[in-house]
Each structure stands twice: as C-alpha cells, then as structure tokens.
DRENPA-3360 file (N, C-alpha, C; in nm, 2 decimals, always signed):
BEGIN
1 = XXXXXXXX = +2.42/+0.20/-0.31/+2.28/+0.23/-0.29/+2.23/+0.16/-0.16 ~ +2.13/+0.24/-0.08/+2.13/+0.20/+0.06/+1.92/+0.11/-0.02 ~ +1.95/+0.01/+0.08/+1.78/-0.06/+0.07/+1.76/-0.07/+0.23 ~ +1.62/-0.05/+0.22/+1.57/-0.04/+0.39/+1.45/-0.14/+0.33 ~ +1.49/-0.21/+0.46/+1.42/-0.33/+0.51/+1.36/-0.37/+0.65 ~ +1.26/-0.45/+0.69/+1.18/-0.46/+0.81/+1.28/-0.61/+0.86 ~ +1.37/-0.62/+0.92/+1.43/-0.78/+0.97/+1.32/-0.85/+1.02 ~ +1.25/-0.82/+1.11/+1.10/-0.93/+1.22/+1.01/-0.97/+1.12;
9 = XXXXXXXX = +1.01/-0.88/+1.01/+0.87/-0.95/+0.91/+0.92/-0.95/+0.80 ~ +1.09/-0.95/+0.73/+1.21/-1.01/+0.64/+1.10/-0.94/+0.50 ~ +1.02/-0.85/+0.50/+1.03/-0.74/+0.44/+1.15/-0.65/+0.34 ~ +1.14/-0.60/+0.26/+1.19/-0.48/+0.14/+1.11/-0.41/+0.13 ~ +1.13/-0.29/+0.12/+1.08/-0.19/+0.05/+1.15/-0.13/-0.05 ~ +1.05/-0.06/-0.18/+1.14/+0.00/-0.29/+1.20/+0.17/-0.27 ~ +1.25/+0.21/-0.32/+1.32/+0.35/-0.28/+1.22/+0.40/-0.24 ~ +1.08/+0.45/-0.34/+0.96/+0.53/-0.34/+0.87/+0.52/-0.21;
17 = XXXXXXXX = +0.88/+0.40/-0.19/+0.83/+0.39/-0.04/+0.91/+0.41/+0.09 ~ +1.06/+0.39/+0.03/+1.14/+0.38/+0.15/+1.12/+0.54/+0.20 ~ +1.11/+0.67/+0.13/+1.11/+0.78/+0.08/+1.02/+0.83/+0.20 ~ +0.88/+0.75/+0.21/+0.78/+0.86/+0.31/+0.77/+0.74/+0.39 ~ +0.82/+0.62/+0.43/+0.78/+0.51/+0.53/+0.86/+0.60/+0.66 ~ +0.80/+0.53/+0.73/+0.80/+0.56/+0.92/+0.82/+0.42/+0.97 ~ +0.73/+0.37/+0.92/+0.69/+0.23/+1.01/+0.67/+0.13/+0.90 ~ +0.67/+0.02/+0.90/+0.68/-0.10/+0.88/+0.53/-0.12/+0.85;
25 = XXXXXXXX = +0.50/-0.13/+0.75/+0.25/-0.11/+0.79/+0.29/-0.28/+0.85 ~ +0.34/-0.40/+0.86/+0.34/-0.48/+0.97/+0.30/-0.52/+1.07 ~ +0.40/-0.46/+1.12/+0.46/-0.44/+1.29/+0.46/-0.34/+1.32 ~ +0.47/-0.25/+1.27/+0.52/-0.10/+1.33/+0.63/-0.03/+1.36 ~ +0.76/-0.19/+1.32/+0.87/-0.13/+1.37/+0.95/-0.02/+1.26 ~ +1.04/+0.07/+1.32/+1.11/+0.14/+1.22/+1.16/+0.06/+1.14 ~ +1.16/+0.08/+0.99/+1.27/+0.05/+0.93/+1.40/+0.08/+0.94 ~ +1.48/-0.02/+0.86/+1.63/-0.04/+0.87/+1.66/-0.02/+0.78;
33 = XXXXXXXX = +1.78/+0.07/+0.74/+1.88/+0.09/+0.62/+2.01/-0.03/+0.62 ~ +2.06/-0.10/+0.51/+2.08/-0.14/+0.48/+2.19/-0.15/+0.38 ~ +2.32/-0.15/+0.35/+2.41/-0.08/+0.27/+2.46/-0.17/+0.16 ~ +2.43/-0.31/+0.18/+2.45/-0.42/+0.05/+2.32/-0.51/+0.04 ~ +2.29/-0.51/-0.10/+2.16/-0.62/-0.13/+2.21/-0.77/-0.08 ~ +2.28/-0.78/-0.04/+2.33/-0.96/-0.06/+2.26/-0.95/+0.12 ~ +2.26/-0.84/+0.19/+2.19/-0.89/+0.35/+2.03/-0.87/+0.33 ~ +1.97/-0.81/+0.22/+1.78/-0.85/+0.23/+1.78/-0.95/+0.08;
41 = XXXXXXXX = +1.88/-1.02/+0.06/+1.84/-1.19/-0.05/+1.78/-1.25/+0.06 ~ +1.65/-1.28/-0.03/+1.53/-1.39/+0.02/+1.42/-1.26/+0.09 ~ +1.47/-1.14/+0.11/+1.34/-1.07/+0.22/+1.20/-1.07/+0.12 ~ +1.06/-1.07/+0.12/+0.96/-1.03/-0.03/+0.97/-0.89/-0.01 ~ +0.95/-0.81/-0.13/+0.91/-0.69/-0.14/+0.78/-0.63/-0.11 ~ +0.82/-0.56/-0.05/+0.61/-0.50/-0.06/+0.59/-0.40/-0.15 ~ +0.47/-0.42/-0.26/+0.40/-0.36/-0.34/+0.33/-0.27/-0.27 ~ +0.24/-0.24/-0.39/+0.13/-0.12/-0.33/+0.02/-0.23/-0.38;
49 = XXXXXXXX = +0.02/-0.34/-0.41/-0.09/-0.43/-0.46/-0.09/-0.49/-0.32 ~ -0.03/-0.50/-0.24/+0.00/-0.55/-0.11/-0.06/-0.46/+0.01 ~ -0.08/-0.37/-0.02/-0.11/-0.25/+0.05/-0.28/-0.29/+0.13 ~ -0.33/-0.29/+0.26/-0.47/-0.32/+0.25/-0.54/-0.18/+0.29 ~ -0.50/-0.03/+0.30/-0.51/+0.03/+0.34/-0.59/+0.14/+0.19 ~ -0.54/+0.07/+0.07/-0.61/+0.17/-0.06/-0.71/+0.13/-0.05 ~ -0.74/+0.25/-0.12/-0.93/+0.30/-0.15/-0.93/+0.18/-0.25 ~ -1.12/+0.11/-0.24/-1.11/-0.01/-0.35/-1.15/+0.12/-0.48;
57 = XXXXXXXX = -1.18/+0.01/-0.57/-1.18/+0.07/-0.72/-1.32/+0.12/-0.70 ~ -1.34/+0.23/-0.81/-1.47/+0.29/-0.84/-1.55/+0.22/-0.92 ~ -1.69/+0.22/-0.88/-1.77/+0.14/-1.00/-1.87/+0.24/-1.05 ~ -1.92/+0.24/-1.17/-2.03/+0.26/-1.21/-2.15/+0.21/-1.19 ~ -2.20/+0.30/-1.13/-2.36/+0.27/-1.12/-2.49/+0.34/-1.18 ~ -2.60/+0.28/-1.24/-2.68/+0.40/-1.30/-2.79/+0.41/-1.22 ~ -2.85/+0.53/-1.17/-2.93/+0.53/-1.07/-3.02/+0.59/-1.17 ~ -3.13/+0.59/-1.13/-3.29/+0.63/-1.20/-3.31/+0.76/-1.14;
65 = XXXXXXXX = -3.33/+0.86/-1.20/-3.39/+1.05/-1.18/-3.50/+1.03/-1.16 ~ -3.48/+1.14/-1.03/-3.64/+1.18/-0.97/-3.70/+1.30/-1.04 ~ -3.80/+1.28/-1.11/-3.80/+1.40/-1.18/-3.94/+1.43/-1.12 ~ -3.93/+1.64/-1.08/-4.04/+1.68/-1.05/-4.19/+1.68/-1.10 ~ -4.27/+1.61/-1.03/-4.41/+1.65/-1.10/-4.48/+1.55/-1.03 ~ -4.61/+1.46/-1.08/-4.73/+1.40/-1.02/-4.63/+1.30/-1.09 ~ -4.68/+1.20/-0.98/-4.61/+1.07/-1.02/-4.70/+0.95/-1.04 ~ -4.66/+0.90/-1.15/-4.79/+0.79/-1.20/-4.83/+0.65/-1.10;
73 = X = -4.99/+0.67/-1.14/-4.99/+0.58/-1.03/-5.09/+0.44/-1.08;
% end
C-alpha cells in the first residue's frame, strides 16, 4: 500500500484525500508517495476537521413575515 505524505510540514494524508490532492493545503508543495508506513511514523494526519476551507455549519433562524396590508400604527 503506497501513503502520500507532505515531508516540510511531516504531514499524512488518508487514501480519500490522497485520491484528489495536488497540493499540500500547507505549503503548496506536491505531495510525496511513499511505499512503507514505518518512513511517515510520527507524521499527524490531516482530517477534514482540520480543514479551514469548509463551509461553517447551518443555523436556524426565524425571521418575522412581511405581510401585505396597512400596517399598525
């Protein structure tokens, strides 16, 4: 199993991301393939919780209707 890793910012990535990465969201540099786990022991993984680039979460909000007519005064 090949793991691609960033060496300058000692980075992992998981297959799924390894899959559509270009760049390192980091540095920029290409990632590196990698042919035994024992050369990225100690690298951290990057999540998608890691990520600062996702949309934040949706909130509910209740807004008050404008409803047509004379409005009280």
């Amino acid at each position: 199993m090949t793991h691609v890793c960033c060496p300058s910012c000692r980075l992992r990535f998981t297959r799924a991301a390894a899959a559509y990465l270009v760049a390192c969201p980091t540095c920029g540099e290409p990632p590196r393939p990698v042919d035994t786990a024992d050369r990225v022991l100690g690298y951290r993984l990057l999540s998608d919780d890691d990520r600062s680039d996702t949309l934040p979460h949706a909130v509910a909000v209740a807004m008050p209707i404008d409803r047509p007519g004379p409005k009280p005064s």
